[in-house]
N, C-alpha and C positions, 0 to 999 in steps of 0.2 A: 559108632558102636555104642550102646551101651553098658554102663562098669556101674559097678557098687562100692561105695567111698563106706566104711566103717569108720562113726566119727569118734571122738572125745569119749562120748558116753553112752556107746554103743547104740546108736542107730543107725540104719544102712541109709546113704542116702543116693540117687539111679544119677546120673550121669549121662550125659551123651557128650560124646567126643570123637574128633574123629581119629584113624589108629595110628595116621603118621603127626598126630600132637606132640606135643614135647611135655615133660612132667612137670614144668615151668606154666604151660598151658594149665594141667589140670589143675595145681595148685591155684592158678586164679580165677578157675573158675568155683574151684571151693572158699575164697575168699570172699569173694560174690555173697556164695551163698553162705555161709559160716560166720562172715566177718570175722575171720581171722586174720593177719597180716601173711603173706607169702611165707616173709622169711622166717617166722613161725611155726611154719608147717612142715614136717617131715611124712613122708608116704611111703610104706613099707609093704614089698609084696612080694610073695617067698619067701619071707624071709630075710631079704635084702633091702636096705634104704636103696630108694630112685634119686636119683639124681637130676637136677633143673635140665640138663641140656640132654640128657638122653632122649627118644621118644620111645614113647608107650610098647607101641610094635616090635625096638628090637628088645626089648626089657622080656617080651611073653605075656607082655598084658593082651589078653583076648573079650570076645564080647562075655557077658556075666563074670569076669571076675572080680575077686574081691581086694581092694587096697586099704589097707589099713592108713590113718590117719593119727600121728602122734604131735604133740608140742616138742619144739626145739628149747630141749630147756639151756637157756645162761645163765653163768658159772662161774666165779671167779675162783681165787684161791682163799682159802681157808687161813687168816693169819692166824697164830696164836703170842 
């Protein structure tokens, strides 16, 4: 199927995947293409972070939809 990845700075980018992938899958295939790191990548759709081990199909990801792509940002504590 093909999805639309919405990246960092707002461009779409087409995807083909197939629907029983894992979100683990598509993160590496936007690494590929992004050079981003995996563990860097958080993918958000509906509304909801996906998760590595879930796949696409039970999440409602369908062909043309759209998944947001954000950085995982780290964090520490704030000494003062």
């Amino acid at each position: 199927m093909q999805i639309h990845v919405k990246t960092l700075i707002g461009s779409k980018v087409q995807i083909s995947i197939d629907e029983d992938a894992t979100v683990l899958q598509l993160k590496q295939q936007l690494e590929a293409i992004q050079g981003i790191q995996v563990d860097q990548i958080r993918l958000i759709f509906s509304g909801k972070q996906l998760n590595d081990s879930e796949k696409l199909k039970d999440r409602k990801v369908t062909p043309g939809s759209i998944v947001h792509m954000v950085l995982q940002l780290r964090g520490g504590s704030m000494r003062l």
